[in-house]
Backbone as JSON Lines, residues from 0, in Angstrom:
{"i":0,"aa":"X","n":[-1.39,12.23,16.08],"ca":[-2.44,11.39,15.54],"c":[-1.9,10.63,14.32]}
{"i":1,"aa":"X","n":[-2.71,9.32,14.12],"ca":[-1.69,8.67,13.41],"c":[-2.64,8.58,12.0]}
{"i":2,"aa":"X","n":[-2.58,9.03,10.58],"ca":[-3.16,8.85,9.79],"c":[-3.15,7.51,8.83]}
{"i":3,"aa":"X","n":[-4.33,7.1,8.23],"ca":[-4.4,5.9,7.87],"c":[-4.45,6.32,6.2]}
{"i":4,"aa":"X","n":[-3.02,5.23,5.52],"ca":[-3.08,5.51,4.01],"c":[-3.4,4.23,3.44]}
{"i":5,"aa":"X","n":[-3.58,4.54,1.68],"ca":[-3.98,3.53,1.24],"c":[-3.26,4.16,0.16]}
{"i":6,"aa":"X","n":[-2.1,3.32,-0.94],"ca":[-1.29,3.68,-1.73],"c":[-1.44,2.91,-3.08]}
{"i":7,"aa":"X","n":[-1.81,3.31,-4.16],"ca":[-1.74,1.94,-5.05],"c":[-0.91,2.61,-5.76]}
{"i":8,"aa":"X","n":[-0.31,1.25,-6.61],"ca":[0.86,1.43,-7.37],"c":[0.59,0.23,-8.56]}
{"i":9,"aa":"X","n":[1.22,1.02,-9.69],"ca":[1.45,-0.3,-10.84],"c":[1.72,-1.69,-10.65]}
{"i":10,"aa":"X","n":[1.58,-2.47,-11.12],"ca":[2.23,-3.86,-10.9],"c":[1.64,-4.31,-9.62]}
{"i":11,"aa":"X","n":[2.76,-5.7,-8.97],"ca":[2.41,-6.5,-8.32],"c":[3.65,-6.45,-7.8]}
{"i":12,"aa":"X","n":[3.89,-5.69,-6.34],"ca":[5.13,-5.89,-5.32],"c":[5.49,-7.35,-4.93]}
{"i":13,"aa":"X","n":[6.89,-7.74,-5.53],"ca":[6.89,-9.28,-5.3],"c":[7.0,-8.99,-3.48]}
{"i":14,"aa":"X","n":[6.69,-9.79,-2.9],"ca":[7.24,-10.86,-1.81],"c":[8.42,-10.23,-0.77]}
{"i":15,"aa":"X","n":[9.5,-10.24,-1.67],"ca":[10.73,-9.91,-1.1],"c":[11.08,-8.63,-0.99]}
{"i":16,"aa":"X","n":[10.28,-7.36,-1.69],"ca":[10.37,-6.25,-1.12],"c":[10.08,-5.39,-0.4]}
{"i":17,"aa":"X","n":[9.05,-6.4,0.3],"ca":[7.73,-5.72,0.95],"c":[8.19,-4.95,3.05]}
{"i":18,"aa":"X","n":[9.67,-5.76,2.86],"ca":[10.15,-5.24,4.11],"c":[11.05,-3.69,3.69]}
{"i":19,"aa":"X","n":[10.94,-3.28,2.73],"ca":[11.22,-1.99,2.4],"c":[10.12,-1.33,2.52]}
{"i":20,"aa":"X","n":[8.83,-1.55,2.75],"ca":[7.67,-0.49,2.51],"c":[7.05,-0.26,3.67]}
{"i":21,"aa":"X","n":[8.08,-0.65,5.09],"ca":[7.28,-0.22,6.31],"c":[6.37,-1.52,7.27]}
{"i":22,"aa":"X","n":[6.32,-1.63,8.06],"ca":[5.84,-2.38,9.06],"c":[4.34,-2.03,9.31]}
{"i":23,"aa":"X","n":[3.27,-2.9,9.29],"ca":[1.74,-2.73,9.56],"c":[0.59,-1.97,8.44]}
{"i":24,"aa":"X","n":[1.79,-2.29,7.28],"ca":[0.94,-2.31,6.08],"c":[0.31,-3.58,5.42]}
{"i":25,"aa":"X","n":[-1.05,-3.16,4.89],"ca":[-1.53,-4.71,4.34],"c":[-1.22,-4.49,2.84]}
{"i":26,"aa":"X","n":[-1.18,-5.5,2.67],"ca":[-0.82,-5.9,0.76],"c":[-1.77,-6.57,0.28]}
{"i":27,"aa":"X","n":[-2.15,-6.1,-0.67],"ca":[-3.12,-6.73,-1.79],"c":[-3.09,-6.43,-2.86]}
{"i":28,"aa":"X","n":[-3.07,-7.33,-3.89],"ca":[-2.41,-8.03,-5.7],"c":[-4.38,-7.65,-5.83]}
{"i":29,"aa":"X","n":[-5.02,-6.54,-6.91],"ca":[-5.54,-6.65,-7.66],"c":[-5.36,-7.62,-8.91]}
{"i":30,"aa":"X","n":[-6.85,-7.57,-9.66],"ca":[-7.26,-8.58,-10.73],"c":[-6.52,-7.8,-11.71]}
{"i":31,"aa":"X","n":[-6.57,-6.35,-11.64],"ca":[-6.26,-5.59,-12.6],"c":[-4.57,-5.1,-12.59]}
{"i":32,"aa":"X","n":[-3.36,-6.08,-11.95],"ca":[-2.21,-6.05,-11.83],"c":[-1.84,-4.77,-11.06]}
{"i":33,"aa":"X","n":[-2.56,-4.0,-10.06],"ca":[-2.11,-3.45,-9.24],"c":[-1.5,-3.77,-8.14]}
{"i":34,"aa":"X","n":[-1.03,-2.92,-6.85],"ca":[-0.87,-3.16,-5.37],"c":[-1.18,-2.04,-4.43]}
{"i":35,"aa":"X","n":[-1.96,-2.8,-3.92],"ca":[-2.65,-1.64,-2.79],"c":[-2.22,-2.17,-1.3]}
{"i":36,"aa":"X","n":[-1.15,-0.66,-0.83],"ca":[-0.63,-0.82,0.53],"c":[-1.87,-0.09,1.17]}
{"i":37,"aa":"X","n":[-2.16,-0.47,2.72],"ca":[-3.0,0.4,2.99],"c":[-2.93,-0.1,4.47]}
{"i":38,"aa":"X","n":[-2.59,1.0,5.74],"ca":[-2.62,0.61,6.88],"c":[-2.33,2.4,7.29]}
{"i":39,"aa":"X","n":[-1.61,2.41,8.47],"ca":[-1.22,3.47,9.28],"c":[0.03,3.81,8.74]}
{"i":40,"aa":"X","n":[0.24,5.22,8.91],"ca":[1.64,5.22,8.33],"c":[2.17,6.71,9.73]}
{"i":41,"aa":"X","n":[2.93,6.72,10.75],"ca":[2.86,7.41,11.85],"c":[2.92,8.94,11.53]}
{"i":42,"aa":"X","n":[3.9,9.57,10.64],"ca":[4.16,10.97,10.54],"c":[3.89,11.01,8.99]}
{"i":43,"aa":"X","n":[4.32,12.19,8.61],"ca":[4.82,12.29,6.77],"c":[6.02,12.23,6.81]}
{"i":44,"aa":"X","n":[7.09,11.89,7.34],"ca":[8.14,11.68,7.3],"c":[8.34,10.04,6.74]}
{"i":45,"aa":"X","n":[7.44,9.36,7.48],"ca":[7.18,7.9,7.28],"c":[6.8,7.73,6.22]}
{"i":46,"aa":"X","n":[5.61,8.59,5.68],"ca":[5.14,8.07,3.96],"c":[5.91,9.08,3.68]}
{"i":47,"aa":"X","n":[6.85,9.82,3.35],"ca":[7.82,10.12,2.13],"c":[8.83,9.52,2.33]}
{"i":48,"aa":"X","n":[8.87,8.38,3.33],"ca":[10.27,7.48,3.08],"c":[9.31,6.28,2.22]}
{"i":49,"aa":"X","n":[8.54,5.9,2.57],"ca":[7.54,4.62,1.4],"c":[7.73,4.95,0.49]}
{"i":50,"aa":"X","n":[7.23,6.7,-0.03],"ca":[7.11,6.71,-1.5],"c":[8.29,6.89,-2.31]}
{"i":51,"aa":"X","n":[9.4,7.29,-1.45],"ca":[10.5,6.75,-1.61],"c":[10.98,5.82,-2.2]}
{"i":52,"aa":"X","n":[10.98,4.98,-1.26],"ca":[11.31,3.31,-1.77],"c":[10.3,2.96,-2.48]}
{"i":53,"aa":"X","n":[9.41,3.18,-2.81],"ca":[8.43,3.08,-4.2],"c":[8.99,3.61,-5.5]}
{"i":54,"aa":"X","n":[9.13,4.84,-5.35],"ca":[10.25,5.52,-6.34],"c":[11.35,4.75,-7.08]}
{"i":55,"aa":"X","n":[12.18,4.24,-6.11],"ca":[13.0,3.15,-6.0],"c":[13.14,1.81,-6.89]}
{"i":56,"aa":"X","n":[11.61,1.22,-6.55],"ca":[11.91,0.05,-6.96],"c":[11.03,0.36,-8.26]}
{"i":57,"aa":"X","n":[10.94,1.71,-8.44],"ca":[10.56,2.14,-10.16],"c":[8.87,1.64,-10.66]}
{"i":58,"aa":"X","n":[7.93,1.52,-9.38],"ca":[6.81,1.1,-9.77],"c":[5.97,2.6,-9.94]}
{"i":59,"aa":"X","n":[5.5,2.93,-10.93],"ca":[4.47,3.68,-10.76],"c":[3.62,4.1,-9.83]}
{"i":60,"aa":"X","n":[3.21,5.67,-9.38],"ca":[2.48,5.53,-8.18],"c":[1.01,5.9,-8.32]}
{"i":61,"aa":"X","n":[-0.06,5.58,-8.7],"ca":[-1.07,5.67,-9.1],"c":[-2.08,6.51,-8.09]}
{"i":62,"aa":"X","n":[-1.73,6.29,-6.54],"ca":[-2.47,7.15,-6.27],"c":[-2.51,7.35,-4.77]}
{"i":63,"aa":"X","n":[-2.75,7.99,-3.94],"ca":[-2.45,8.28,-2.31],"c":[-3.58,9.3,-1.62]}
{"i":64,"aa":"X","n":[-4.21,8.06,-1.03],"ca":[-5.57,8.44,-0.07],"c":[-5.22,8.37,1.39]}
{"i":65,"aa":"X","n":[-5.98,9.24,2.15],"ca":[-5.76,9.22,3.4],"c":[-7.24,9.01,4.09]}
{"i":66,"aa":"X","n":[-7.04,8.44,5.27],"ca":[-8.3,7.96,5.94],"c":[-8.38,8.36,7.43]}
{"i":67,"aa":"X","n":[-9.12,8.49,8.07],"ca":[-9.61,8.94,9.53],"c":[-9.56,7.75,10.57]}
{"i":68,"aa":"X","n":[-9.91,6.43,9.63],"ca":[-9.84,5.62,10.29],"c":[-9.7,4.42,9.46]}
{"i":69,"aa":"X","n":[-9.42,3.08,9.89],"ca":[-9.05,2.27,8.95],"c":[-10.28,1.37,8.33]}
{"i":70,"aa":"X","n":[-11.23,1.62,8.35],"ca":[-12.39,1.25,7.81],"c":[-12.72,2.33,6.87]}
{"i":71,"aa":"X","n":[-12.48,3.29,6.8],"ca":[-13.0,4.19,5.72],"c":[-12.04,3.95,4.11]}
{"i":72,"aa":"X","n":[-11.22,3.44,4.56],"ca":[-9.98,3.24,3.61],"c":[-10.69,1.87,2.99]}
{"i":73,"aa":"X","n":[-10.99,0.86,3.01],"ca":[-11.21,-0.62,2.55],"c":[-11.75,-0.57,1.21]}
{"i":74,"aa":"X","n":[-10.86,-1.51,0.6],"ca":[-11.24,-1.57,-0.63],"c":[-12.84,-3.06,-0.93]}
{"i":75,"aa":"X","n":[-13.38,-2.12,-1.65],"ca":[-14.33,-2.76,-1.9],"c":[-13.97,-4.44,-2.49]}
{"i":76,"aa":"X","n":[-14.73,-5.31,-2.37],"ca":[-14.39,-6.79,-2.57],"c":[-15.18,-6.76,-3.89]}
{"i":77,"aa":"X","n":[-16.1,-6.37,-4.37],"ca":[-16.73,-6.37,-5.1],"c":[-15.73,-5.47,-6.36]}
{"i":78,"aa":"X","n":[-15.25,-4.99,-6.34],"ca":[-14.15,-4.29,-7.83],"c":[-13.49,-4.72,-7.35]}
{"i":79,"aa":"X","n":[-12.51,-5.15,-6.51],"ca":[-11.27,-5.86,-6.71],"c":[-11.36,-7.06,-5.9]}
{"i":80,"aa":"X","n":[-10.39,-7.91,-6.77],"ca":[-10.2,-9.55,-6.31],"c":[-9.09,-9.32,-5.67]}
{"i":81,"aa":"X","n":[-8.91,-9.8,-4.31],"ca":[-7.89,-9.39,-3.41],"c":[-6.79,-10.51,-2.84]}
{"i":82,"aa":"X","n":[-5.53,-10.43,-2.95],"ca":[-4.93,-11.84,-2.44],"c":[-4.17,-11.34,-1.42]}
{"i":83,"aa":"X","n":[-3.89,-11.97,-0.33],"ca":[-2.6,-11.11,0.45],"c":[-1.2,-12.03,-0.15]}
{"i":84,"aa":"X","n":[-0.5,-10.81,0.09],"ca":[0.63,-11.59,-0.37],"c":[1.86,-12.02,0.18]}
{"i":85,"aa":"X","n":[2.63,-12.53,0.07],"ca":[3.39,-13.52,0.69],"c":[4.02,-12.72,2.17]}
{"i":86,"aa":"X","n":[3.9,-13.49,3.13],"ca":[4.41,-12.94,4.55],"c":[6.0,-12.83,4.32]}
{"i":87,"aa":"X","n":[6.29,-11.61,5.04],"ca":[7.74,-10.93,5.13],"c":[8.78,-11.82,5.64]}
């Protein structure tokens, strides 16, 4: 079964690193200079290689939710201003 995460982290993941953090994750740049990954992630093998390369590129990891399904995960529009960010 494939569990659905939602990861935020300090800062704002530029652009160009975002093919280090896994395939069929969505990206979104909070108002409040965060980044929230949040999609499927297949095993825990898969998210401890993300948080990994999170580790990595030295961003803070603020916080790691898991979801049943990918609607339970969505960040509200109303607290955060959401941008996607630049395609891989």
């Amino acid at each position: 079964m494939i569990d659905y995460y939602e990861l935020r982290v300090k800062g704002h993941i530029d652009g160009k690193w975002l093919h280090c953090l896994g395939e069929g994750l969505t990206v979104l740049h909070t108002d409040g200079g965060d980044t929230i990954l949040s999609g499927p992630i297949q095993d825990q093998a898969a998210l401890h290689g993300i948080l990994a390369q999170i580790r990595d590129l030295a961003l803070p990891l603020l916080a790691v939710n898991t979801f049943d399904s990918p609607e339970d995960g969505k960040v509200d529009d109303d607290e955060e201003t959401q941008q996607k960010c630049a395609e891989r």
